[in-house]
Structures are given as structure tokens and as C-alpha cells.
BADRENDO-6242 format. One line per 8 residues: number of its first residue (from 1); their letters; for each residue x, y, z of N, C-alpha, C, O. Coordinates in Angstrom, 2 decimals, always signed. Each point is the difference from the previous one (the first is absolute). Layout:
BEGIN
NUM	A	X,Y,Z,X,Y,Z,X,Y,Z,X,Y,Z | ...
This chain:
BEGIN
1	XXXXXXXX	+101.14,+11.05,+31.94,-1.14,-0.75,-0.37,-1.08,+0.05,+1.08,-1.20,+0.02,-0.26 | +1.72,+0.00,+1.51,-0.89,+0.03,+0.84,-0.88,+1.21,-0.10,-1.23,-0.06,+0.09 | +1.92,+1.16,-0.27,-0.48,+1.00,-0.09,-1.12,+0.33,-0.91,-1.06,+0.44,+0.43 | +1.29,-0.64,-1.60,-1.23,-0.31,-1.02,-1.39,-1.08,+0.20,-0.93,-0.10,-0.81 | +1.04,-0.52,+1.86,-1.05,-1.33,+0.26,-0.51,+1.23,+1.22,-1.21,+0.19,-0.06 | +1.74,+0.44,+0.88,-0.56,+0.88,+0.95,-1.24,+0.94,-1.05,-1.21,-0.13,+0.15 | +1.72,+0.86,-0.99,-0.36,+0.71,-1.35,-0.82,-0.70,-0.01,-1.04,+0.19,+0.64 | +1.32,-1.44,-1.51,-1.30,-0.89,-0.75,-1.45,-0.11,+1.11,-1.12,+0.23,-0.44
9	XXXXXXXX	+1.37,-0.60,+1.90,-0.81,-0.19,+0.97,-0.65,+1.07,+0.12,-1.23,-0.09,+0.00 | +1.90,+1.48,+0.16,-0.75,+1.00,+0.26,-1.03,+0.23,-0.93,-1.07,-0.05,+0.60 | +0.95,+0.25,-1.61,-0.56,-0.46,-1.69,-1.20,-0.21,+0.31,-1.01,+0.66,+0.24 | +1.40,-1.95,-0.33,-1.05,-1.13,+0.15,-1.05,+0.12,+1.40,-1.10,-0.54,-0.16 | +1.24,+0.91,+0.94,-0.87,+0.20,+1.54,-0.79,+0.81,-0.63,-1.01,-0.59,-0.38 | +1.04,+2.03,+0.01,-0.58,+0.97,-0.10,-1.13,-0.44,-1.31,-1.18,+0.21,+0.29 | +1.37,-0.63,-1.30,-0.94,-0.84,-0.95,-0.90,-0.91,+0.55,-1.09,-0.09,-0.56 | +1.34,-0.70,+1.70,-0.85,-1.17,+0.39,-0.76,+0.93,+1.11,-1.21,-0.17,+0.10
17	XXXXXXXX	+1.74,+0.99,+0.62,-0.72,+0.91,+0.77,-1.08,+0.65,-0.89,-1.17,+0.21,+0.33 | +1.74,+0.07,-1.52,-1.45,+0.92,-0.38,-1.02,-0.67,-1.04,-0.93,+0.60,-0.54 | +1.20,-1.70,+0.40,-0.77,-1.44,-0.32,-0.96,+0.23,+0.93,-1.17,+0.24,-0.31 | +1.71,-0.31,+1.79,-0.71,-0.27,+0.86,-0.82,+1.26,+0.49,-1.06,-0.12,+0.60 | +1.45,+0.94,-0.81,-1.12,+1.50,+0.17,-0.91,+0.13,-1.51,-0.96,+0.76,-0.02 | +1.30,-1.48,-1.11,-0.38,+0.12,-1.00,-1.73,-0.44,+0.18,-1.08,+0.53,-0.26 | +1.59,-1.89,+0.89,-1.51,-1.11,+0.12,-0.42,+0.40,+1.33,-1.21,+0.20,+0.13 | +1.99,-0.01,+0.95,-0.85,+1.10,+0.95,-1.23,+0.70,-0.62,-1.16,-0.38,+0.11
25	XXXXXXXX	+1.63,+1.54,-0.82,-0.38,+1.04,+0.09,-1.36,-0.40,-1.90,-0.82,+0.63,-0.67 | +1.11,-1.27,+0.68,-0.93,-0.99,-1.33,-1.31,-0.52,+1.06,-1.11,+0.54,+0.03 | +1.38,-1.27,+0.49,-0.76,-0.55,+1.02,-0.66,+0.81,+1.01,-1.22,-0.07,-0.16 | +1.54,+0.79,+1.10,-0.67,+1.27,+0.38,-0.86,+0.55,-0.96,-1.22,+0.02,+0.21 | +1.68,+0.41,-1.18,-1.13,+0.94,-1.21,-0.96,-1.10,-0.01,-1.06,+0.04,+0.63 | +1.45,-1.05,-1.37,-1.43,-1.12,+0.00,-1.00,-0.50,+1.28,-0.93,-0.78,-0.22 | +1.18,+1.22,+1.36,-0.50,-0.28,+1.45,-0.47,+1.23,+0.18,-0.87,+0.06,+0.87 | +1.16,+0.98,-1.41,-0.46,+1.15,+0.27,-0.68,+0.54,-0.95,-0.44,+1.13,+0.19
33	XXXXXXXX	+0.18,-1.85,-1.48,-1.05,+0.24,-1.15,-1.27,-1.01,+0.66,-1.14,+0.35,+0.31 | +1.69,-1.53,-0.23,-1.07,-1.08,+0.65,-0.94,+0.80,+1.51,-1.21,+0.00,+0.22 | +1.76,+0.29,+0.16,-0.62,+0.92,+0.97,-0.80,+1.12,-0.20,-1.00,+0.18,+0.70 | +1.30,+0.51,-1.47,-0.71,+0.97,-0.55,-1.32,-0.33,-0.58,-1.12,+0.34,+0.37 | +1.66,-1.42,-1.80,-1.15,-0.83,-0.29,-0.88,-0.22,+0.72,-1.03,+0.67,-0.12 | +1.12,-1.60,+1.01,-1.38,-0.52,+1.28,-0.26,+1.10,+0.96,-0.55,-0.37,+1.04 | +0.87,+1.93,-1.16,-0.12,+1.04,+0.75,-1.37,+0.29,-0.74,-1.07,+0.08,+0.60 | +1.24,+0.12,-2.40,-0.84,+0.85,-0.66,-1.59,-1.03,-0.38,-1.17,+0.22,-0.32
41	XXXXXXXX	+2.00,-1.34,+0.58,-0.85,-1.32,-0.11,-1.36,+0.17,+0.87,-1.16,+0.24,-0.32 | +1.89,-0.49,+1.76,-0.90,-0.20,+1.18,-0.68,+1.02,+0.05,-1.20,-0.24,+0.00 | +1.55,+1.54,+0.04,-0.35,+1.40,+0.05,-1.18,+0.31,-1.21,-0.80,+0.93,+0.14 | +0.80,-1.61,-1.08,-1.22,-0.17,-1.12,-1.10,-0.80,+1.02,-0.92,+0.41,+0.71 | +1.40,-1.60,-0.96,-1.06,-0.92,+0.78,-0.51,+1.16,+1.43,-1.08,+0.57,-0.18 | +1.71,-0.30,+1.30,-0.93,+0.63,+0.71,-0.51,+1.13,-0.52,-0.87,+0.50,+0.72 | +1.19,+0.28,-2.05,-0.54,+0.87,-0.07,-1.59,+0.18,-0.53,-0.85,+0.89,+0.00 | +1.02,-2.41,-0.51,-1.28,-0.58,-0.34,-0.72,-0.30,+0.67,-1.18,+0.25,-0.28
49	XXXXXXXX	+1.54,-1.02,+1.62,-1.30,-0.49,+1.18,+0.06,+1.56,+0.67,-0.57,+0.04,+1.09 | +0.85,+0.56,-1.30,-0.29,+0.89,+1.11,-1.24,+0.71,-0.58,-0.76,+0.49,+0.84 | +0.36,-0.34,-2.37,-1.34,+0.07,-0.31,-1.03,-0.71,+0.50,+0.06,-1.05,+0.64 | -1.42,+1.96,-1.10,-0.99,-0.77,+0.80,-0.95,-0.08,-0.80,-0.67,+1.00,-0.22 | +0.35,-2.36,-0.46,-0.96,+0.00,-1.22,-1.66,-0.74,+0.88,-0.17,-0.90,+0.82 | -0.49,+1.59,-1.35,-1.23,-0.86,+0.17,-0.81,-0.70,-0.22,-0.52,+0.14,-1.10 | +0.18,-0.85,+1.67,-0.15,-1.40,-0.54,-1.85,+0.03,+0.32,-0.60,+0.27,+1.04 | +0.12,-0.65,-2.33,-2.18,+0.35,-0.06,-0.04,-1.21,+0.41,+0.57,-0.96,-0.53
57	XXXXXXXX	-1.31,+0.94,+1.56,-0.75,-1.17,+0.63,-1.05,-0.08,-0.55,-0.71,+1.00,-0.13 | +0.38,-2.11,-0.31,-0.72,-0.47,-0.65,-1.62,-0.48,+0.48,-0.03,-1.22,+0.16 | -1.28,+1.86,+0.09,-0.85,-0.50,+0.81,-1.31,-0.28,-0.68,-1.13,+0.08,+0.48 | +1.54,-0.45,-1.78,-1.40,-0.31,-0.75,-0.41,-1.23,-0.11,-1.11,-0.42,-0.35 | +2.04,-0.14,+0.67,-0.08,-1.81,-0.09,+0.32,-0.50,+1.05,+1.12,-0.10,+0.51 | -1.95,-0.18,-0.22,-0.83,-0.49,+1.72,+0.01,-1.62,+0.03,-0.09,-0.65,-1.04 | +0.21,+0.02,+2.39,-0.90,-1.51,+0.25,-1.45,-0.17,+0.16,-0.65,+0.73,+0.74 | +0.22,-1.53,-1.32,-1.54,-0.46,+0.43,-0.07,+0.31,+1.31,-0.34,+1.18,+0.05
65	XXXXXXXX	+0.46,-1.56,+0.89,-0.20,+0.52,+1.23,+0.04,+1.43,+0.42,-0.77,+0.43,+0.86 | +1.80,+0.42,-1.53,-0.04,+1.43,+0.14,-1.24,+0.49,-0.68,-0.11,+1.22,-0.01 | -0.77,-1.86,-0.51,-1.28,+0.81,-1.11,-0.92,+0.98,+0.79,-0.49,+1.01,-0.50 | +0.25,-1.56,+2.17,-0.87,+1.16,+0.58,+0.42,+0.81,+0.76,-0.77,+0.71,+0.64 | +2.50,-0.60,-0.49,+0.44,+0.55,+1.44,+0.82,+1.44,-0.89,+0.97,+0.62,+0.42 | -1.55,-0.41,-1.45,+0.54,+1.40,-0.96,-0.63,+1.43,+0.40,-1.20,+0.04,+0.29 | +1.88,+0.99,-0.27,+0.13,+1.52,+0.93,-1.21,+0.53,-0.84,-0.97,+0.59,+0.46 | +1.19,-0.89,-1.72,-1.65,+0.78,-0.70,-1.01,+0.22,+0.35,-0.04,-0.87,+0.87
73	XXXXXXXX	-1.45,+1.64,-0.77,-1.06,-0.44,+0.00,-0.72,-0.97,-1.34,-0.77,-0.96,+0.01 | +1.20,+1.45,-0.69,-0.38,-1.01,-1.61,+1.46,-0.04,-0.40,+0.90,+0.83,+0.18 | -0.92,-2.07,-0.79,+0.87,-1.00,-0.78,-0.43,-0.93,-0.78,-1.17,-0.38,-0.01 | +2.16,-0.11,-0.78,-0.60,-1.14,-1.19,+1.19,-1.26,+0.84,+0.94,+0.21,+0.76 | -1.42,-1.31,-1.22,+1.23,-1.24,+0.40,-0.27,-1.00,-1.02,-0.88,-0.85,+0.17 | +1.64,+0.91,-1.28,+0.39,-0.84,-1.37,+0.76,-1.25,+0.40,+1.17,+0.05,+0.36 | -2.00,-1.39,-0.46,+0.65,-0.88,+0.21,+0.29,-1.12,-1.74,-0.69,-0.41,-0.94 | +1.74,+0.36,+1.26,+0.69,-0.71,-2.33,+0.67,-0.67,+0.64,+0.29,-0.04,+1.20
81	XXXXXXXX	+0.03,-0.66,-2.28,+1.56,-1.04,-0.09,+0.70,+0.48,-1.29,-0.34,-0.15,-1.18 | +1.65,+0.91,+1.85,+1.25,+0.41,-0.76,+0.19,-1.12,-0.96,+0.03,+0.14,-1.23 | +0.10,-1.32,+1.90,+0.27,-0.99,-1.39,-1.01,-0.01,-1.18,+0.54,-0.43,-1.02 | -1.43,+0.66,+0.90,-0.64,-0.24,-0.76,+0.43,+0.98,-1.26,+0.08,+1.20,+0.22 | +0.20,-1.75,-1.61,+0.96,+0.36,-0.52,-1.30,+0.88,-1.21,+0.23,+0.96,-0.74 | -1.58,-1.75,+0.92,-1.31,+0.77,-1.04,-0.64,+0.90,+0.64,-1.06,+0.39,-0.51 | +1.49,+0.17,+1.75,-0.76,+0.94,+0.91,+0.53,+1.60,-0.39,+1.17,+0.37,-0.10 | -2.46,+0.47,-0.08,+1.24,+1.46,-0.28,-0.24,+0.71,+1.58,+0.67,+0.93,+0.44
89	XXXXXXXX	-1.65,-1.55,+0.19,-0.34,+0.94,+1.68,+1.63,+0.34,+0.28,+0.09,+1.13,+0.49 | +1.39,-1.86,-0.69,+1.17,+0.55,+0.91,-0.13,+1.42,-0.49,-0.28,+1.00,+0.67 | +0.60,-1.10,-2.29,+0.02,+1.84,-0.72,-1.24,+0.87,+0.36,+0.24,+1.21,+0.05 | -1.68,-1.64,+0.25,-0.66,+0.96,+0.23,+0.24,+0.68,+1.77,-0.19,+1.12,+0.45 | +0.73,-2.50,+0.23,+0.02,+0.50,+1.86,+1.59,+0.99,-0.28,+0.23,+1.12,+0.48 | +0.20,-1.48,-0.90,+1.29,+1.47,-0.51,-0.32,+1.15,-0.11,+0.22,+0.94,+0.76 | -0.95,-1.00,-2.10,-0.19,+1.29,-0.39,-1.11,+0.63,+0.73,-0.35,+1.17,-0.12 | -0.04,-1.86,+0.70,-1.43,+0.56,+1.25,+0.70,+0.53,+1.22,-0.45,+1.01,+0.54
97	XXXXXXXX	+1.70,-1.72,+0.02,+0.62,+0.74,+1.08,+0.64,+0.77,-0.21,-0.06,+0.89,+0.85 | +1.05,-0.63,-1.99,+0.54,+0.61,-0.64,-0.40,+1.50,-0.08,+0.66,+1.00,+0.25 | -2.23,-1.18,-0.76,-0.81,+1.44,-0.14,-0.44,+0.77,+1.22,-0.43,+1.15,-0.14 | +0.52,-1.71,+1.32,-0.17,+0.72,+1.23,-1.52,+0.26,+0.06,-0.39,+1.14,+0.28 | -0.55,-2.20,-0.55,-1.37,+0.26,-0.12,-0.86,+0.49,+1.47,+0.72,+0.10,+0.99 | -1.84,+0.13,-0.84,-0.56,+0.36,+0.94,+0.07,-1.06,+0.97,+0.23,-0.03,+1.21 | -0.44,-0.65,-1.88,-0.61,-1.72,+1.46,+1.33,-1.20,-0.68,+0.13,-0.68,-1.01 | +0.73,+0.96,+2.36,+1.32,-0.94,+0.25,-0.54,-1.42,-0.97,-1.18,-0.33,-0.08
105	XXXXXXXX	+2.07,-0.24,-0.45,+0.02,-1.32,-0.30,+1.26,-0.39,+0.26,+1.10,+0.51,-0.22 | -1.66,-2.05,+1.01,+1.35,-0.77,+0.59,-0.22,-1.63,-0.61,-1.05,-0.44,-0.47 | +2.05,-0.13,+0.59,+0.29,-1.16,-1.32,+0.21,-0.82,+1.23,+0.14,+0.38,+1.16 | -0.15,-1.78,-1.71,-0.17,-1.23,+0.95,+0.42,-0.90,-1.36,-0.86,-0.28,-0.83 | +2.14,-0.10,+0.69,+0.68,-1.36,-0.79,-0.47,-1.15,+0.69,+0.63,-0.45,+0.95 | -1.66,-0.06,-1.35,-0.23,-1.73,+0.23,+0.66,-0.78,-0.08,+0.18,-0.84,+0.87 | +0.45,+0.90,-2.11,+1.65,-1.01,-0.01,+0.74,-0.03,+1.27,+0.40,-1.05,+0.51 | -0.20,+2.34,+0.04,+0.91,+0.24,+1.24,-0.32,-1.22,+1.10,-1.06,+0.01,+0.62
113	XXXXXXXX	+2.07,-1.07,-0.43,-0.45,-1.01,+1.31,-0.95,+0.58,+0.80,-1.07,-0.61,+0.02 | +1.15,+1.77,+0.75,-0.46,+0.73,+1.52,-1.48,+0.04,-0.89,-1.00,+0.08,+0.72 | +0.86,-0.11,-1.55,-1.89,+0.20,-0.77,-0.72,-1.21,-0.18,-1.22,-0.11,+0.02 | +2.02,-0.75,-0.18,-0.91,-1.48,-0.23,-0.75,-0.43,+0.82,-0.89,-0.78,-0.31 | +1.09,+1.23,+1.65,-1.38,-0.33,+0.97,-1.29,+0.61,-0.30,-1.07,-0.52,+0.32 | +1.22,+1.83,-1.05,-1.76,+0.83,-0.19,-0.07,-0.42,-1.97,-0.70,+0.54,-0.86 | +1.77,-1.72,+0.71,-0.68,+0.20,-1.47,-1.40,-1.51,+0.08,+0.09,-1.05,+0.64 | -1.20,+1.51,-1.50,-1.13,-1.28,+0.09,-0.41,-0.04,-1.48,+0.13,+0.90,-0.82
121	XXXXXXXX	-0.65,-2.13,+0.65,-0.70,-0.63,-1.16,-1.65,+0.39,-0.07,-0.68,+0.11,-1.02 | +0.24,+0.07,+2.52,-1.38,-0.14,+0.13,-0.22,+1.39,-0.23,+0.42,+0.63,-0.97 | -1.41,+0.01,+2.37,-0.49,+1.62,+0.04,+1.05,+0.69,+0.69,+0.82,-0.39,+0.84 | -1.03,+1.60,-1.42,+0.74,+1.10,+0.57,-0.54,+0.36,+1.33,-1.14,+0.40,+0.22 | +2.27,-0.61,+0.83,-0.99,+0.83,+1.76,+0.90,+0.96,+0.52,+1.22,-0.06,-0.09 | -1.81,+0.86,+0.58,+0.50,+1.08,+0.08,-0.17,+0.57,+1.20,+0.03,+1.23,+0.04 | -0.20,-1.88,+1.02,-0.84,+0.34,+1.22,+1.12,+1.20,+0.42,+0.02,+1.23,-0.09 | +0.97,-2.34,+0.63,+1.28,+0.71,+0.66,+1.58,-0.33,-0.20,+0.05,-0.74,-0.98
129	XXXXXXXX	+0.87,+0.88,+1.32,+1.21,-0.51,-0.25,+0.10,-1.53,+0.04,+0.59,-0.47,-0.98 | -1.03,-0.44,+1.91,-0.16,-0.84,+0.17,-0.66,-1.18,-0.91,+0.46,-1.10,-0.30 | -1.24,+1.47,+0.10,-0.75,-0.90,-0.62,-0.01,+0.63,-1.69,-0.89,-0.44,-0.72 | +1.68,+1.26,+0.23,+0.18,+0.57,-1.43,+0.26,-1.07,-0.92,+0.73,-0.87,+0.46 | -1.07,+0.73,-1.43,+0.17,-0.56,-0.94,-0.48,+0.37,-1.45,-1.21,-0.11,-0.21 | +2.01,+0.53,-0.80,+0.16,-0.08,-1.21,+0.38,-0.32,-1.26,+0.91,-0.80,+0.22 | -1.02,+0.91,-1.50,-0.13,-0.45,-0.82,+0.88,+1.04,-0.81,-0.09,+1.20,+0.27 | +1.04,-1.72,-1.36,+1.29,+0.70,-0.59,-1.53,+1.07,-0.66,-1.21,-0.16,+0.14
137	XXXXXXXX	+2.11,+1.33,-0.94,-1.09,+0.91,-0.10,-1.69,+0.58,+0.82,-1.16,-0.02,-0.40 | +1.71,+0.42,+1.45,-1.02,+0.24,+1.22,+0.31,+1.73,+0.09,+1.16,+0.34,+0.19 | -1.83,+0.32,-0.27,-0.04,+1.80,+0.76,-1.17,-0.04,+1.32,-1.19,-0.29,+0.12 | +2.11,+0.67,+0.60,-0.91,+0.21,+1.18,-0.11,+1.49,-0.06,+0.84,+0.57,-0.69 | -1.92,+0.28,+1.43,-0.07,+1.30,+0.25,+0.13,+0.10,+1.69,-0.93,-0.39,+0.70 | +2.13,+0.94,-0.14,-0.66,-0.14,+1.51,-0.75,+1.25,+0.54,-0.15,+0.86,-0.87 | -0.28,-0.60,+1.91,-0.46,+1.49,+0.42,-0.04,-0.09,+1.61,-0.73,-0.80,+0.57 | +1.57,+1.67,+0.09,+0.42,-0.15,+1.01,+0.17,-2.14,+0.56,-0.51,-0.62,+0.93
145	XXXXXXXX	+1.23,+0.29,-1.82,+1.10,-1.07,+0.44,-1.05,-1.01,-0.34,+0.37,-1.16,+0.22 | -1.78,+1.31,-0.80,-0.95,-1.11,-0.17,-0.48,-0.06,-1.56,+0.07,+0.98,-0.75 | -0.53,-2.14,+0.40,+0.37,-0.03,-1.48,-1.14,+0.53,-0.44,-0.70,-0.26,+0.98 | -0.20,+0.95,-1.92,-1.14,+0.52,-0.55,-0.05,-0.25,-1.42,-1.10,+0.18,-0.53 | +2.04,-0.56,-0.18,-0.45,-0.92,-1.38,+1.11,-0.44,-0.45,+1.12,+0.50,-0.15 | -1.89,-2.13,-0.16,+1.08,-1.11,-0.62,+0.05,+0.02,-1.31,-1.10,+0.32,-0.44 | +1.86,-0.51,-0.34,+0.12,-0.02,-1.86,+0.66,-0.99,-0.17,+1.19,-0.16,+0.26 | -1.81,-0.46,-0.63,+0.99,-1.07,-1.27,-0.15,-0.07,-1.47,+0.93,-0.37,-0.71
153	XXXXXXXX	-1.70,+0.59,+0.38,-0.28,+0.50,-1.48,+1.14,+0.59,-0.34,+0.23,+1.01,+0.66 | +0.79,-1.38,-1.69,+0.87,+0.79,-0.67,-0.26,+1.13,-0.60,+0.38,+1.06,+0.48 | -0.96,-1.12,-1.43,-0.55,+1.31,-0.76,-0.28,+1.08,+1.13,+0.46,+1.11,-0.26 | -0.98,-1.20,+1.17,-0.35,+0.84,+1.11,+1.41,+0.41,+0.77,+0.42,+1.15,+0.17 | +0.10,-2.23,+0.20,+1.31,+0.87,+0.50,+1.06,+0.50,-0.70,+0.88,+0.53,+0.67 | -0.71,-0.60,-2.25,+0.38,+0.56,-0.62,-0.56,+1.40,-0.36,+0.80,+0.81,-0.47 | -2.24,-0.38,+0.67,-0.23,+0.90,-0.16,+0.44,+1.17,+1.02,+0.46,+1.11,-0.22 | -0.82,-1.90,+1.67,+0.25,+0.76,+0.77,+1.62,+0.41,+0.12,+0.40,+1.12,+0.32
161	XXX	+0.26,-2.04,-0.58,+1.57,+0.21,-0.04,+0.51,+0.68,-1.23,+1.23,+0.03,+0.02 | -1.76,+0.55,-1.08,+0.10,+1.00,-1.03,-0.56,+0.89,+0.13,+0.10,+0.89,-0.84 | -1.06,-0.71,+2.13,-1.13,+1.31,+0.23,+1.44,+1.37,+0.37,-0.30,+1.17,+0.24
């Protein structure tokens, strides 16, 4: 009898042993799929920053204060309020920069906080940066950095901004 329980033992070891290489070797594969995974993973992601996209800076829409310190010799400086929801000047200063016209036009959002100091009720002045003040729908013309004609007439700066 003894002899057969020796038997039975031997049996039995070799089964629980390969239980145990079973889930070993289960577990490895899954640590070594998981690995792989976050290999092909990460390896995407940098393969992505390592491009180099470019990014258009944007220089048509200016601060009131930037209106005379522009590289042009002639320029236009369109001063609106984006909010204004009955105004079409946003779609015409688009499609005016858009077209790459002869004489730069640069935009000035009044709404924008940094503008509410040059926006006025009274006259338009135009001396210098300083003392600027305008009125939502305003085209300035500058010529070498000094202003040479004021518009406020809509019809007029619509014309000129469809010219």
C-alpha cells in the first residue's frame, strides 16, 4: 500500500507543477502582449510629435494701440464690434484680407477689453496712439504710420472693403 501512495504522490506533483508552468507561462504571454501593446502605442504617439506642423500666425487683428507702429507704407485700420450681431463689416474685413489686396487691412475688435480705452461717443482723433479714439465702424488710411483719411460713413467703407 505504501507503495501505491508513493505512485499516487508522484502523479499528482507533476500535474500541480504544470498548473504551475501552465499560469506561468499564461501570464508571461499577457505581460508580454501588454508590453508590446504600450511599445506600438507610445511609438505612434512619438511618431506623431516628431512632426512639425505649422502653425499661421495670425497678424491682421491688431490692438488700438498697435494702429501706427505697422511695417507698411500704406495701410487701412478697421475699427467694429464683433458683437454686433446687424453689422456685415466682420464678412467684408475677411474677405478683404483674405484677397491679399494691395493696401494691408488690419482689424481692431472694440469689444476686445484691451480696446475700450480708444472706444468714444464724441469725435474721432486721430492725432497719435495716445490720444486715439474711435467709434465702432471707423477706417483709418495710414501713410507712413500717420493717418490721411478718416471714414465713418458705412456705405463708404463698404465700398472700399468690396473694392
Amino acid at each position: 500500500m505504501m507503495r501505491k501512495d508513493i505512485l499516487k504522490d508522484k502523479d499528482e506533483i507533476p500535474v500541480e507543477i504544470k498548473r504551475v508552468i501552465i499560469i506561468s507561462v499564461v501570464i508571461l504571454i499577457v505581460l508580454v502582449g501588454i508590453y508590446f501593446l504600450t511599445e506600438v502605442i507610445l511609438n505612434k504617439d512619438s511618431d506623431d510629435s516628431d512632426k512639425v506642423t505649422e502653425n499661421a500666425i495670425q497678424y491682421e487683428e491688431i490692438l488700438a494701440g498697435e494702429s501706427f507702429n505697422q511695417s507698411e507704407d500704406k495701410y487701412y485700420v478697421i475699427y467694429y464690434d464683433s458683437t454686433d450681431e446687424y453689422s456685415s463689416i466682420s464678412s467684408l474685413i475677411s474677405s478683404y484680407q483674405m484677397n491679399d489686396k494691395e493696401v494691408k487691412l488690419y482689424s481692431v475688435d472694440l469689444s476686445n477689453g484691451m480696446n475700450k480705452a480708444y472706444v468714444t461717443d464724441g469725435n474721432v482723433v486721430t492725432t497719435n496712439a495716445n490720444s486715439l479714439r474711435v467709434k465702432a465702424n471707423t477706417l483709418l488710411e495710414f501713410t507712413n504710420k500717420k493717418v490721411t483719411d478718416v471714414i465713418t460713413d458705412n456705405d463708404e467703407i463698404i465700398d472700399i472693403l468690396n473694392s
